[in-house]
N, C-alpha and C positions, 0 to 999 in steps of 0.2 A: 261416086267412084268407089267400085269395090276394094275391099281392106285384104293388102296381099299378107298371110302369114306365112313367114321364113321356118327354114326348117328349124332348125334351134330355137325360135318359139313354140311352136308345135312340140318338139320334142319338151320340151320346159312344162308345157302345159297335161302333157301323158303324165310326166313323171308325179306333176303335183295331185294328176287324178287319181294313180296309182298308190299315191300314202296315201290321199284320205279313204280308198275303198281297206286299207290295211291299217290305219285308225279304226273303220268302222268294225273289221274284223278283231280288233284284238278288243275290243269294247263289248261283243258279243260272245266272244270266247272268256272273256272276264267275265262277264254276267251270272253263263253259264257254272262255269267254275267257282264261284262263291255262294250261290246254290246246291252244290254237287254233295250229298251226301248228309245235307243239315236235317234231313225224316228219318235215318239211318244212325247216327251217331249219339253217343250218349255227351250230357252238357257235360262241359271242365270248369275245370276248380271250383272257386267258390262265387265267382262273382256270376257266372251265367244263371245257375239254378238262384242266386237272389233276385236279378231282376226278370227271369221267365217266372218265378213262383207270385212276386210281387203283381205282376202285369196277370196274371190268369186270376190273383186274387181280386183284382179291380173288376175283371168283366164277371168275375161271378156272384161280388158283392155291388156291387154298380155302383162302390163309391169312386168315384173319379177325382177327386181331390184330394184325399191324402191317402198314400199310396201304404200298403201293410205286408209286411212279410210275417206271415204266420201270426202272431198274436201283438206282432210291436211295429208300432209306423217304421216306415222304410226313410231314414232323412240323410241316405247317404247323395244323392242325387235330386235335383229339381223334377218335376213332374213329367215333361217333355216325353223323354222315354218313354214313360211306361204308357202314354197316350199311344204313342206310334205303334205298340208292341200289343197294347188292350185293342188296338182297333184292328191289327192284322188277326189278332187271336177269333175276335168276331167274327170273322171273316173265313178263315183256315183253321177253327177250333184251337183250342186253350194246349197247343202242344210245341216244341221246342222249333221246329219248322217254323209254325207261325212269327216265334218271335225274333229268330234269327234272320227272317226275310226282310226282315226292315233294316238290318244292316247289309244286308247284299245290296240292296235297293238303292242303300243312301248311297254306299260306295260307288256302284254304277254312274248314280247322279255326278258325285265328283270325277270318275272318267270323262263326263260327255261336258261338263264342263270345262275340263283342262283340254280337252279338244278342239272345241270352239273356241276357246278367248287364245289360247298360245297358237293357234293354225295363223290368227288376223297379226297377234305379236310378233312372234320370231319365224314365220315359215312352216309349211307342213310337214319339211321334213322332219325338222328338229322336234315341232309338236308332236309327231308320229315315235320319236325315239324317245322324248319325256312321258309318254305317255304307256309303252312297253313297259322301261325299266319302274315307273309307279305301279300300274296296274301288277306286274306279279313279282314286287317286292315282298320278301317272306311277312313280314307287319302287315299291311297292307291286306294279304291274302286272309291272315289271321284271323282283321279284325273284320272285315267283311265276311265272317263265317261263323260268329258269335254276336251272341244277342248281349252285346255293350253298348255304351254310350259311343262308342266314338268314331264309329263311323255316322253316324248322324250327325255329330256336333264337327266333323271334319266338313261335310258339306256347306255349312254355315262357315268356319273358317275361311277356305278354302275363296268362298265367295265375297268374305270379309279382306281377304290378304290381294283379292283382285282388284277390287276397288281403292285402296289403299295404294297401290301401287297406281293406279291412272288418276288420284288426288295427285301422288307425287310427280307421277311422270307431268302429266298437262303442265305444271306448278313449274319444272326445269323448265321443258320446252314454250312457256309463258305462249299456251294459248289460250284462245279469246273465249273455248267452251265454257257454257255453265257448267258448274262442278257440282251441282246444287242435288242431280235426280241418283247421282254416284253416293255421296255422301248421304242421303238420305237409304239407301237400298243399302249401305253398308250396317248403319245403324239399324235397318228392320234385322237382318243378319245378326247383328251382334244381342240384339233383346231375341233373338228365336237361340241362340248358341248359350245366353246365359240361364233360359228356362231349362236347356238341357244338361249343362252341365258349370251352373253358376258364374263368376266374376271372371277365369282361367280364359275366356276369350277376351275380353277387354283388357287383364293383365298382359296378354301375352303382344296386341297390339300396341299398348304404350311402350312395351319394352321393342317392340323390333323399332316404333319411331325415336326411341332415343337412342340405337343404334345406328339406326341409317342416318341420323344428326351427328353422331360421333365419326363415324367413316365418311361424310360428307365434309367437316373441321379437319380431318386430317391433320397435318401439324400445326397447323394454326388454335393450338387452344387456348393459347391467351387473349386471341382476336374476341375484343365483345364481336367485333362486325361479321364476324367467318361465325360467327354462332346463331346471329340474327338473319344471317344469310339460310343456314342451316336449317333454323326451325320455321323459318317465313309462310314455309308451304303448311303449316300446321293449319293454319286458320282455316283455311280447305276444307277441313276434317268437321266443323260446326259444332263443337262439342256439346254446347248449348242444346241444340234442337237434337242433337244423336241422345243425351242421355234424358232426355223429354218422351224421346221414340221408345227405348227400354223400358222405362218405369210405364209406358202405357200399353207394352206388350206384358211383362212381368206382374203387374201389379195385383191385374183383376183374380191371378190367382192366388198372389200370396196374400191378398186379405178375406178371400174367402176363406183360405184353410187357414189363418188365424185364426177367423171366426169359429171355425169347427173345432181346430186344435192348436192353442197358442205354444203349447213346449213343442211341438211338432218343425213349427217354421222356428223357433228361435234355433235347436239343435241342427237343423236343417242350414241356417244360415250361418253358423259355428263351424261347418266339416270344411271349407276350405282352409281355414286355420289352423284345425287339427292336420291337416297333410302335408301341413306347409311345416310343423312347429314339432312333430308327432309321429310316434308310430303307430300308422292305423294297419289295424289285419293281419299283421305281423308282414308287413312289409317296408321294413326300416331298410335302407340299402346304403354307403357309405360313396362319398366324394369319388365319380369317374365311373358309375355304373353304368351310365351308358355309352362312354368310350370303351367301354368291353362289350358291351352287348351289343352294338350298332352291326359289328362285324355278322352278328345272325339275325338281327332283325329286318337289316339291309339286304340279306342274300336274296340271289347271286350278284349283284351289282357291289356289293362291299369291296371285292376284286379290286377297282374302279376309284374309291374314295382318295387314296393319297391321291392320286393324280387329279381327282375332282377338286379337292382343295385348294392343291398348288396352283392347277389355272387358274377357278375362279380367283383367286387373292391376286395373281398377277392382272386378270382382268376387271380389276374390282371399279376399275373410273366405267365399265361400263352401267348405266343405270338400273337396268335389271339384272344383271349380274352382281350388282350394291346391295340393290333391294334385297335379291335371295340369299346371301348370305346373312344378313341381319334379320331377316325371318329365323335361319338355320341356330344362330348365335343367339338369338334372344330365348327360344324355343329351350333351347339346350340350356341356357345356362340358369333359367328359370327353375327349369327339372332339378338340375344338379344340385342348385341348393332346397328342395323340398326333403325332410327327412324321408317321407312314405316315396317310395317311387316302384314304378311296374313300366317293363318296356312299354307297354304303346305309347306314355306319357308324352314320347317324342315326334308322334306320328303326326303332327300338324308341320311339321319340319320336311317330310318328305316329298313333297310335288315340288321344294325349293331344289329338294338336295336329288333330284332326280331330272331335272332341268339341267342344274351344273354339270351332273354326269352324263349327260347327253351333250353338252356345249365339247365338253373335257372328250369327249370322244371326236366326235366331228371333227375337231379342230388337229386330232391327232391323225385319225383317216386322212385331211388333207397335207400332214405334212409339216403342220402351222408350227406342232411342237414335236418333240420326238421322243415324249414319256413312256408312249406302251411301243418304243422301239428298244429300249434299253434293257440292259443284261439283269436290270432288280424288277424289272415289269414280269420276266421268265421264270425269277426266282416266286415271284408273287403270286402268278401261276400255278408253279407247281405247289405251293402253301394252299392255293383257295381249290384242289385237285384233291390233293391231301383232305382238307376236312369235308369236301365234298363226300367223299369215298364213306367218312366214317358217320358222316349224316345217314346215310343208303343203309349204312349196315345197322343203327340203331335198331328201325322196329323187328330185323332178323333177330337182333340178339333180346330184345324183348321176349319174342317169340318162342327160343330157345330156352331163356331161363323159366319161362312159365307152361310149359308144354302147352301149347296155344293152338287149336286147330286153325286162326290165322295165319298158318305159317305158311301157304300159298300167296297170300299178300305183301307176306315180307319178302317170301323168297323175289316174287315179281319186283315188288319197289326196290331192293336189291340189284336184282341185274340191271331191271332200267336206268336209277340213280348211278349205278358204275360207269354203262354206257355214257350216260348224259355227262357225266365229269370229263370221261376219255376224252371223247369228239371236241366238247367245248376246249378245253387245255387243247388239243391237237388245232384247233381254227384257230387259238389264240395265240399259239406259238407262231403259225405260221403268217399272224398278221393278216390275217381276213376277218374282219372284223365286224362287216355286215353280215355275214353268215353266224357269224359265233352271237352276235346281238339277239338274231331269229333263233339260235340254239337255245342260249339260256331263257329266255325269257317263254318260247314256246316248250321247251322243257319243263320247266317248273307248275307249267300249268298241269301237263300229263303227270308228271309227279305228284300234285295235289290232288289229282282229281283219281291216280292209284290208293291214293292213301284213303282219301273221306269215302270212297268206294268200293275198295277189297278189303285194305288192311285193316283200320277201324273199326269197322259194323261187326267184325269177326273176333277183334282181340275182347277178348271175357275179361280182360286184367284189367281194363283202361275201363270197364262197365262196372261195377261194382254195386255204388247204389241202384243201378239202375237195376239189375238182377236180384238183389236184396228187396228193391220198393216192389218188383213183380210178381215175387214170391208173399210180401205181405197182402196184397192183394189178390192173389188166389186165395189165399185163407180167409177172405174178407174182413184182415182187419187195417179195415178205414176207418172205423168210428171214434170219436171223441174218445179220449183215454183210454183205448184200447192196447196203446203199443206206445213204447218210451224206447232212447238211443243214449244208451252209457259209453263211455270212451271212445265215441264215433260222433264227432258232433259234424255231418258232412249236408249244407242245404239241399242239395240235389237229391239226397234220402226223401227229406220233405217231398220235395216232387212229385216222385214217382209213386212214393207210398198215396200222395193223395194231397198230403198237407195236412194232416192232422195227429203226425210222428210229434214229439217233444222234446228234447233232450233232456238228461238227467245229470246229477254230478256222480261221482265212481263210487260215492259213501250212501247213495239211495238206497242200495240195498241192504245194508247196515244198519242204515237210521229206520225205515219204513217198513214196518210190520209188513210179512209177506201176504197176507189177506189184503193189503189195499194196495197189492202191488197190479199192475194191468194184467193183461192175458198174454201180452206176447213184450218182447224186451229183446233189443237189438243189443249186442255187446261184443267187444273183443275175447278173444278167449285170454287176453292176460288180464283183463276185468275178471274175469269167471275163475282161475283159477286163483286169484286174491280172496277170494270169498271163501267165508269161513264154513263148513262141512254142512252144516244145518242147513244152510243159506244153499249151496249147493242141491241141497238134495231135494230141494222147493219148486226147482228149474227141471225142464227135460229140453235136450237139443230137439230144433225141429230140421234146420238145416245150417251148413257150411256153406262160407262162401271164403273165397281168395282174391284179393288184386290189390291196389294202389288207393291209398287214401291223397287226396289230392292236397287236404286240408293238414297233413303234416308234411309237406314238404315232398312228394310222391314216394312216403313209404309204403311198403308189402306191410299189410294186414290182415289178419284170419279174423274173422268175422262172422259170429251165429247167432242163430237165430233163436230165443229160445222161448219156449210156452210154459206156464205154471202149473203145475201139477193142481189138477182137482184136489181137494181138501178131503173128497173121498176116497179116494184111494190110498192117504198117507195113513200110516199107523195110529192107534188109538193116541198112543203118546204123544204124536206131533200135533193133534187137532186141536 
């Protein structure tokens, strides 16, 4: 007997064919866009040029076990990375492309993941809206366009916080599944997440299950039984055979590089403590850093947060809406107490906290609640409009104070970003709010992809080392102590010059006869102008350069280049 489908089935079944072809597309226009510009752009701060310099030094030394930046093992990081990074380098040559394609890559991965497992969860639509506001979260965009750990070690989260969640769920819903092949796939996850970035995934799971234990007690904390109730589902987890799986994914390396270098792995096994107890890099940050910074590392969806909050916490008996906030809380409050902290520290927090903000909308579209109907939702509005507008105008006034022939760049991401505030504040006002969803979030992408594509590749200020390392290299000085960096101590110099730059301290030239000084000597000109008149007249400028040193906090620094004067040409006197 044929199967008659009613129109409101059929209609039901368009609609859900229709997100996932809009799943697929925003997963392909994400790809895109985390790609967009990474052959083009010079590396930031100080952490990219460490582990791009790190990771080219492996494929050119072919030690693959203990990883080296320039003359001293690298034991800020477990090996992991620089594996993924040496083998794209193999692949796409020893250059910043190469090594930032492994975090495009991973991040994609975590898209096609959160599409597949939350489409079977909660519906595709809802998948379809968790999955925009993740994918071009500002963090998110960030990190998947730099060559860091943490889009890689997010994948492995990501698939760890899955599982974890269906130990739990099954565990309420008491069914009859083996839990066995879950639990075991978590565990490979969590020895693949701690090669990459040490013990901080397995911390980070015991603290969300002693949260979802606490939210699950509820006011019963004096109940032993509400507590045994609470943690029952723990035995799920196998702790047994999971930390049997780690030490046998882990092991085989870290007793090789004992072997080869025992201060290597004990320092190496020491930096989660230092970050935790410590200020590493000069990044000491103070109680509530990233309740200030969430506001830009969330954007545009920050908008959105109080109201994500207040549902979920009103929704919280539901069991994935339990689960993600005790991801979001444990994650955070983790950070908050580590001295050293740097926004993405949070970013294992977001596919929870982009979930909610998708629930928190839906539920408002139908009515459920009437938060973004309210006269402080307009006000918030016009707040997230407001720094929209002076986000657009940044790299103009960039541009401006540094007479920047990218000033076509800015001036475009200018008018675009003005646009993109307007329209969205205008759909948002007016409560359409699946249009203003497709604004912001397909805005942001066009926004990125102005940036790492006009404005970027053109701004000279934001390039510094890189202009500096290309200039030493037209003069061919690559060689082994050819060339030394006084008052400039920036990795990504290294890089470019080759790797074989050094840094010096400011009193080098003071202390060290100038006959064994190199040929060429990178220095500030307030280096050069402390120098005493003799000392001076030893040096000749070869070039200037101007921009931002990233390694003081992004100050303006003048910076030259300078070559030693032949010893035949100085005066009889001076020789």
């Amino acid at each position: 007997m044929p199967v008659t489908i009613t129109e409101p089935l059929l209609t039901h079944r368009l609609d859900q064919q229709a997100h996932r072809y809009r799943m697929a597309l925003i997963i392909v226009a994400a790809a895109l866009l985390y790609v967009a510009g990474s052959w083009c752009v010079s590396l930031w701060d100080r952490d990219e040029p460490w582990y791009c310099q790190t990771s080219r030094q492996m494929v050119q030394s072919g030690d693959w076990v203990v990883p080296h930046f320039l003359d001293e093992p690298r034991c800020a990081k477990p090996i992991f990375i620089y594996w993924c990074q040496a083998a794209s380098m193999t692949v796409f040559g020893t250059n910043p492309f190469a090594a930032r394609l492994v975090s495009a890559l991973a991040m994609t991965v975590t898209l096609i993941v959160l599409s597949v497992t939350l489409s079977r969860a909660i519906g595709v639509r809802r998948a379809m809206l968790t999955l925009l506001i993740f994918a071009t979260s500002a963090m998110v965009i960030a990190s998947a366009k730099m060559c860091l750990t943490d889009s890689v070690l997010l994948v492995f989260i990501t698939g760890m916080q899955f599982c974890l969640f269906r130990l739990y769920w099954m565990s309420r819903r008491r069914r009859s599944d083996s839990t066995l092949p879950t639990a075991l796939l978590m565990w490979v996850l969590m020895g693949l997440a701690g090669l990459t970035k040490g013990p901080s995934a397995l911390i980070l799971m015991l603290a969300s299950m002693v949260f979802l234990a606490m939210m699950d007690v509820g006011g019963k904390v004096a109940s032993l039984q509400a507590w045994r109730k609470a943690i029952g589902w723990w035995r799920e987890v196998r702790f047994g055979r999971g930390l049997a799986i780690v030490l046998l994914i882990g092991l085989p390396w870290l007793v090789t590089a004992y072997l080869r270098d025992p201060a290597f792995v004990r320092q190496m096994l020491g930096e989660p403590g230092r970050h935790l107890a410590s200020n590493q890099d000069g990044h000491s940050m103070s109680p509530g850093y990233y309740l200030m910074t969430v506001w830009i590392t969330y954007f545009p969806w920050s908008l959105f947060l109080p109201t994500t909050l207040v549902l979920a916490w009103k929704h919280r008996r539901l069991p994935h809406v339990r689960f993600a906030l005790a991801i979001i809380a444990s994650n955070w409050l983790f950070q908050e107490m580590m001295v050293t902290k740097l926004p993405h520290y949070i970013l294992p927090s977001f596919a929870s906290l982009a979930f909610l903000t998708s629930m928190a909308i839906i539920r408002c579209q139908r009515r459920q609640h009437d938060d973004l109907h309210r006269r402080t939702f307009a006000v918030a509005v016009a707040i997230w409009v407001c720094g929209a507008l002076v986000g657009a105008a940044l790299p103009l006034l960039g541009a401006i104070k540094f007479h920047n022939p990218s000033g076509l760049g800015a001036v475009l991401f200018a008018v675009v970003g003005a646009a993109y505030a307007g329209a969205a504040g205008v759909l948002l006002m007016r409560r359409r709010f699946s249009a203003a969803m497709a604004l912001m979030g397909g805005g942001m992408v066009l926004l990125i992809a102005i940036l790492y594509l006009v404005y970027l590749p053109n701004a000279q200020f934001l390039r510094l080392p890189e202009r500096v390392g290309s200039f030493l290299r037209a003069q061919r000085a690559v060689g082994q102590g050819q060339v030394v960096m006084i008052g400039y101590d920036e990795p990504s110099l290294a890089f470019y010059q080759g790797g074989t730059i050094r840094s010096k301290e400011k009193s080098y030239l003071r202390q060290v006869a100038p006959a064994e000084w190199p040929q060429w000597i990178v220095m500030t000109a307030k280096v050069f102008n402390s120098l005493p008149q003799d000392r001076k007249e030893r040096l000749e400028r070869a070039a200037s350069f101007s921009g931002v040193n990233y390694n003081t906090g992004g100050n303006v620094v003048d910076l030259w280049v300078m070559r030693k004067k032949d010893s035949n040409l100085l005066p009889t006197s001076e020789k």
